[in-house]
Structures are given as C-alpha cells and as structure tokens.
C-alpha positions in Angstrom: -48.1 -8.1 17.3 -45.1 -6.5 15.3 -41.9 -6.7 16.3 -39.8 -3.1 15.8 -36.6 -3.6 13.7 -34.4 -3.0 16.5 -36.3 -5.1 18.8 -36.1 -7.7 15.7 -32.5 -7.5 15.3 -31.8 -8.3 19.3 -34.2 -11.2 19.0 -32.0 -12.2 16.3 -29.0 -11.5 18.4 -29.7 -13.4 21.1 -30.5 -16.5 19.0 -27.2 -15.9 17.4 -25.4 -15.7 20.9 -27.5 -19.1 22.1 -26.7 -21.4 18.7 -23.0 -20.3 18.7 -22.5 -20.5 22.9 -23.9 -23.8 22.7 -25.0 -24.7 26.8 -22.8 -21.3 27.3 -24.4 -18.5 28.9 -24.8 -14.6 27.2 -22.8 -13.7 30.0 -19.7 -15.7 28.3 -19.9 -14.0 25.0 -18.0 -11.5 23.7 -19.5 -9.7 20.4 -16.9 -8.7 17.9 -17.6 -5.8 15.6 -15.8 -5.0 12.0 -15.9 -3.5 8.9 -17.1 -6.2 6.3 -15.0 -9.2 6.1 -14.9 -9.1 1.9 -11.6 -6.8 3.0 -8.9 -9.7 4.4 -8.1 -7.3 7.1 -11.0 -7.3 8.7 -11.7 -10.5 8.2 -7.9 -11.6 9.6 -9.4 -9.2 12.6 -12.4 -11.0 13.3 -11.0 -14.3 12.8 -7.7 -13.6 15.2 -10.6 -11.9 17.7 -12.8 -15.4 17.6 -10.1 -17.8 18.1 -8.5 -15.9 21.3 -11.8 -15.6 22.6 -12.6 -19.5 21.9 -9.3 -20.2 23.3 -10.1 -18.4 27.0 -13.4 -20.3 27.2 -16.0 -17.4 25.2 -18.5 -17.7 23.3 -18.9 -14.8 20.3 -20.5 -12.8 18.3 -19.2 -11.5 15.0 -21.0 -8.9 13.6 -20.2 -6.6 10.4 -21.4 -3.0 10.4 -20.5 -2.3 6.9 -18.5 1.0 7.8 -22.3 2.4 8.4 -22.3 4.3 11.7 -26.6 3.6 12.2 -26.0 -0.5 11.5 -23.1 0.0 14.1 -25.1 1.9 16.8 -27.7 -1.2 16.1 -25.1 -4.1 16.2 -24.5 -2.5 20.0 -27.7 -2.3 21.0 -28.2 -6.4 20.0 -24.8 -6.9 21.4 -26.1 -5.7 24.9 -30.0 -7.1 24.5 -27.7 -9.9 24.2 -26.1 -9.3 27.7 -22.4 -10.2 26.2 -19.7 -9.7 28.6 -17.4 -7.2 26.3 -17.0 -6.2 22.9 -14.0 -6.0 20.4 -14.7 -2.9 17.6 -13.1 -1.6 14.5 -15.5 1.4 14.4 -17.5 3.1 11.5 -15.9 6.4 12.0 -13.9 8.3 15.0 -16.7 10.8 15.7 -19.7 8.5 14.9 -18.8 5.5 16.9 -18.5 7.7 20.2 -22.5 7.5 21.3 -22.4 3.7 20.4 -19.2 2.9 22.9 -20.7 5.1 25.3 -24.0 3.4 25.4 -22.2 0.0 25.9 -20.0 2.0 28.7 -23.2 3.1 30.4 -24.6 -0.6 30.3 -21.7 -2.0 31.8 -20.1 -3.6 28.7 -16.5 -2.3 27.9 -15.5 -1.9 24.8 -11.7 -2.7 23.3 -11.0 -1.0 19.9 -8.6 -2.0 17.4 -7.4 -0.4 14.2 -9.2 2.6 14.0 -9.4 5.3 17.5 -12.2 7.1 18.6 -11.8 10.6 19.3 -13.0 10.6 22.9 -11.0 9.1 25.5 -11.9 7.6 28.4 -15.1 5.6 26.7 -13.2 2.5 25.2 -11.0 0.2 27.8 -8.3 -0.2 24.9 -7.9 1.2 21.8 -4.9 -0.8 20.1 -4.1 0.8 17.0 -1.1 0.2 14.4 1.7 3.2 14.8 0.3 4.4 10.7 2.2 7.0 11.3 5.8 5.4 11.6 4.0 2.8 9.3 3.5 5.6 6.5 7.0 6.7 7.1 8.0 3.5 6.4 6.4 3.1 2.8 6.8 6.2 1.8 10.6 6.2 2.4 10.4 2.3 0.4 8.3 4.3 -2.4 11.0 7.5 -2.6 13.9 4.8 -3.3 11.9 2.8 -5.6 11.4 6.1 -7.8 14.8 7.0 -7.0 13.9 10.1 -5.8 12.2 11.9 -8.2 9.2 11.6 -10.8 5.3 12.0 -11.0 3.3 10.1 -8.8 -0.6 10.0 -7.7 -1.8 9.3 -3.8 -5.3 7.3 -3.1 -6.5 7.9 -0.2 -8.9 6.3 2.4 -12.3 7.6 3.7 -12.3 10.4 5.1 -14.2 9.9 7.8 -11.2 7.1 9.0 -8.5 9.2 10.9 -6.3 6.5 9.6 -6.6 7.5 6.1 -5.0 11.3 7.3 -2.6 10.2 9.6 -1.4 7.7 6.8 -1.3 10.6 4.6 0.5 12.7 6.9 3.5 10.3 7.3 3.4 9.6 3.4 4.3 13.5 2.8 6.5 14.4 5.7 8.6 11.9 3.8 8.2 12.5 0.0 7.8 16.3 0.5 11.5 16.4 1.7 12.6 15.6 -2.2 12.4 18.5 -4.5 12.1 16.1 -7.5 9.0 14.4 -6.3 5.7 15.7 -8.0 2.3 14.8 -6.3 -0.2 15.6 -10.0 -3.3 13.3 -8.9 -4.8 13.0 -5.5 -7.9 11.1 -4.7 -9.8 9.3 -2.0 -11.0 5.9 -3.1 -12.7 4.6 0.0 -10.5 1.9 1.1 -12.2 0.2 -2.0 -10.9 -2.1 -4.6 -13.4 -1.4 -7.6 -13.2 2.5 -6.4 -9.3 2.2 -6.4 -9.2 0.6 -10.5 -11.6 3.8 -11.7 -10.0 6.4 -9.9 -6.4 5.3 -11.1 -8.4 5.2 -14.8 -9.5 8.5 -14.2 -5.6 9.6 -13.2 -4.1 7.8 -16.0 -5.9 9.5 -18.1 -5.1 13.2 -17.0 -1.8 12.1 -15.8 -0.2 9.9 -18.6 3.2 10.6 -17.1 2.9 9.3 -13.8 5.4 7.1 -12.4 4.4 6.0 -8.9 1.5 5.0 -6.8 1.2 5.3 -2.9 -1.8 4.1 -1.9 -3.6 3.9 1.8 -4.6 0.7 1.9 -4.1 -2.5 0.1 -7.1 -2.7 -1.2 -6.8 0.1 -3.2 -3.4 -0.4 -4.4 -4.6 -3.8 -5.7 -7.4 -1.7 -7.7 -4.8 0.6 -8.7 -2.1 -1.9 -9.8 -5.0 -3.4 -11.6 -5.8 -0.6 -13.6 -2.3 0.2 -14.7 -1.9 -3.7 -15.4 -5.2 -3.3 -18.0 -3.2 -0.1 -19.6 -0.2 -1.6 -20.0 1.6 0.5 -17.6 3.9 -2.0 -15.7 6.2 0.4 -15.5 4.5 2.1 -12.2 6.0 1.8 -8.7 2.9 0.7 -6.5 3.4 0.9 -3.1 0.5 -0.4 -0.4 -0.5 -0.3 3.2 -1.5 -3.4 5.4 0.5 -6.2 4.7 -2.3 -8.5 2.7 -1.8 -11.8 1.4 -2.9 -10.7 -1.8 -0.1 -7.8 -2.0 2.3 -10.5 -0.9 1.4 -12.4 -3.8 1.7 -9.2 -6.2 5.1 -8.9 -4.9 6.2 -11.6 -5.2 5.6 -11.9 -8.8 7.0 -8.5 -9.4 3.8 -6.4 -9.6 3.3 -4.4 -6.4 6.9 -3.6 -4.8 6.4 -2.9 -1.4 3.3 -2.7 0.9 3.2 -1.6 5.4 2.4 -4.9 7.6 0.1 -3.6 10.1 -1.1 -7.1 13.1 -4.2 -6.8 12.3 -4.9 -10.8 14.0 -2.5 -9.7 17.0 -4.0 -6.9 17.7 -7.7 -8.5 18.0 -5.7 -11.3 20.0 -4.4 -8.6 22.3 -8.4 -7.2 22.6 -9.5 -10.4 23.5 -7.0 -10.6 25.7 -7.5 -7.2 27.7 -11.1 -8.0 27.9 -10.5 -11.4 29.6 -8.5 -9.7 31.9 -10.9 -6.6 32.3 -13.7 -9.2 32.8 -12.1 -10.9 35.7 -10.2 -8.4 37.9 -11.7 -4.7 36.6 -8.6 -3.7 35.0 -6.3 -4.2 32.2 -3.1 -3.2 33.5 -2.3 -1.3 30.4 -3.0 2.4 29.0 -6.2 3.2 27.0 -4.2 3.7 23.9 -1.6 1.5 22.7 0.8 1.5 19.5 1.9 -1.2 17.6 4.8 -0.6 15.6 4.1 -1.6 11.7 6.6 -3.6 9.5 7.8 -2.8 5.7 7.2 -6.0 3.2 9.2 -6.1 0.0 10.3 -8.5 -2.3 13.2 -9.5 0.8 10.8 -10.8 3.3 7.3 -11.1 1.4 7.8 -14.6 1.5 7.2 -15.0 5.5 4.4 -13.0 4.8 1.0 -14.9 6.1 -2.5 -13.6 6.9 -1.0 -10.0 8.5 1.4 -12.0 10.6 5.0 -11.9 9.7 6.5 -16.0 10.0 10.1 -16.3 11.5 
C-alpha cells in the first residue's frame, strides 16, 4: 500500500521525534522550526532553541522549512502527527504562516515565534521579535556618520514577503532622509541572500559607479555586497549590515564591513523555550503575545565581544 507524502513525512517525523527523545515520550518534545540553518542566524536560533529545551528536560525537533510556506504548513502537520508538546517558529512569511499556527492552535499545540511576527494576533502564545525598528535607526545613524553625511549610496533589501525587511527599511530612511546630502541611486531586494546580494551590488556598480555607501538588511547580504565591491576594487565603500553575525564581526574587524545591528537571535529562542516550558506546565506565560527586544550597534569598538549573536561582557 502507498503511503501519501504527507502521511510519509509524519512517519518520518515521528521516527525523528523517537531516535532523538531516546526512552522520552512525544509528549516531551518540542519541534523547532526555521529558515535554513546555511544562514548563522538561523542556525544560532535553532541551536540556542535546542539547548534550552535540552536543558528543561525536552526532547526536539528541528526542522528547516526553507522560507517555503507549503514545506512549513507540512513540517506542522509532522510536528503534531508527532504529538510534540509546543513548537518554537521563525515563519515563512507573516500572511502565509497564519493557517499553519492556527492548525497547531486548533490541535492544542501553542506556538512561540521568534524573529519574524505574524500578522494575526491572538494565534501564536509569543511572538518575540528584535525592536528592527530602533535596530534600523541604529545603523542607519552609524552609516550617515560613516559617510559623513552626505554621498551616493544603494539599499538591499530583504524579501518582501518578511515584514522585517520593511520595517528595517522604514527605520533606515526616517534616519538618512533627514540629510539633504544623502542620495539613495540603487535600490534592490536581494532575498536575504549572499550569492543574490554579490550580483545585485554588480548590477549597481555598474549603473552606479559613484556610489559610496551600502546599507544593507541583513548580513548576509551585506557580506555579498562587500564581496562584490572587494572583487572591483572598491574598498572605498561604507558597508553597513544588520544582525550581528560572526562573519561581519570578522569583516570588521579587519577593516572591511564598518558597522553591522546585533539582533539575540540565541536569546530570543532561549526565551521561546522558555515561555513554552512555562505555558506547558501552568497554561500561561505570564507575559504579552508580543515582546520587543531592543537591538545593539557593533563597530570596530566592541566587535571584539562579538560571539554567535550574543554580545560577551
């Protein structure tokens, strides 16, 4: 007899759940959900998520939806074939990750988001989500000083369908759009992506030979970006990232980069895992659905206590 894919993938799911629970039940797992881990945010995510849980007795789940809102919706339905006790999400998109939280919601499995919000409320227990917006205040203010105040510059953006990507965008330009002098000529979405980020800012150089500053949405794509200026000789850019990788440390450090936004990333999933322990055992969390964590600015003073989106003392 055939097995259906989804039917398949939940078999597969709950062997996953048994081999990594050990003589745990289902009912001790928690699944947690991200974007892929080739970005070290999400990874940093997943792995901060996993170690709380292990810490407070869980067993888990890590799954990887790819940004793809269908493998999402069928990550959840193995997640609760699986019968795990909560789940931890970065989500595939605001609008498209709705239906798949809900169905959890409806099966009696809470949900507690970090990074990226939904646009419903009342679905998730917790959405815990970097302040981008002071964040993106915060860069872009580090950016207008490094360019002392005036010149050409391009934006990359991130996906579109990522509310983070606008409201990053937002707080970039209620900034820089206060100084005259400062000339947005190249604007661009790159995905969140690396390879994306290096052929877009190709593209840009090309048409834009005079810019003199990059502010980018993510790390990931300043990284591209910085890359693809490095290739043309064009050291000379102001680069500016968001997220606070280990990788853009590095960059700074050695003078490439200048100045990046640390948002937790492995706090936050800490803090998930947390909430859900405590929504698991007494029906509440205590706290409001949406939190804010404020985000830090890393430059060449303090890039050195700079460690896996986690600032040392």
């Amino acid at each position: 007899m055939k097995l259906t894919k989804r039917l398949l993938m939940s078999v597969v799911a709950l062997g996953i759940a048994g081999a990594m629970s050990g003589t745990a039940l289902a009912a001790d797992t928690i699944a947690i959900i991200t974007p892929s881990h080739s970005n070290p945010f999400f990874k940093a995510e997943a792995d901060g998520a996993a170690a709380k849980a292990k810490e407070l007795g869980y067993a888990t789940m890590v799954l990887v939806h790819d940004d793809d809102a269908n493998k999402q919706s069928e990550l959840f339905d193995s997640a609760i074939a699986a019968g795990v006790k909560a789940i931890i999400l970065d989500n595939a998109g605001a609008d498209a990750s709705v239906a798949a939280v809900q169905k959890a919601k409806d099966k009696g499995i809470p949900s507690f988001l970090i990074d990226r919000e939904i646009t419903t409320a009342g679905v998730a227990v917790s959405q815990i989500v970097s302040n981008n917006y002071q964040g993106a205040q915060l860069g872009a203010e580090e950016f207008v000083k490094l360019m002392g105040e005036k010149g050409n510059y391009a934006e990359l953006l991130g996906k579109e369908s990522d509310t983070n990507a606008g409201i990053r965008s937002q707080g970039y330009h209620d900034v820089i759009d206060q100084y005259s002098d400062m000339k947005l000529v190249a604007k661009q979405t790159a995905n969140w992506s690396q390879t994306e980020a290096y052929t877009v800012m190709e593209s840009m150089l090309q048409a834009h030979p005079d810019i003199k500053g990059v502010i980018s949405g993510n790390d990931t794509m300043a990284m591209g970006a910085y890359a693809a200026l490095e290739a043309a000789g064009r050291k000379d850019v102001i680069v500016v990232g968001f997220d606070g990788s280990n990788d853009v440390r590095d960059s700074i450090k050695k003078g490439g980069i200048k100045a990046t936004v640390l948002q937790p990333a492995y706090q936050q999933a800490q803090n998930a895992v947390e909430q859900a322990d405590k929504f698991i055992k007494t029906g509440k969390t205590g706290l409001d659905e949406k939190q804010l964590m404020d985000c830090i600015l890393i430059n060449a003073d303090n890039a050195g206590k700079l460690e896996t989106f986690a600032l040392k003392p």
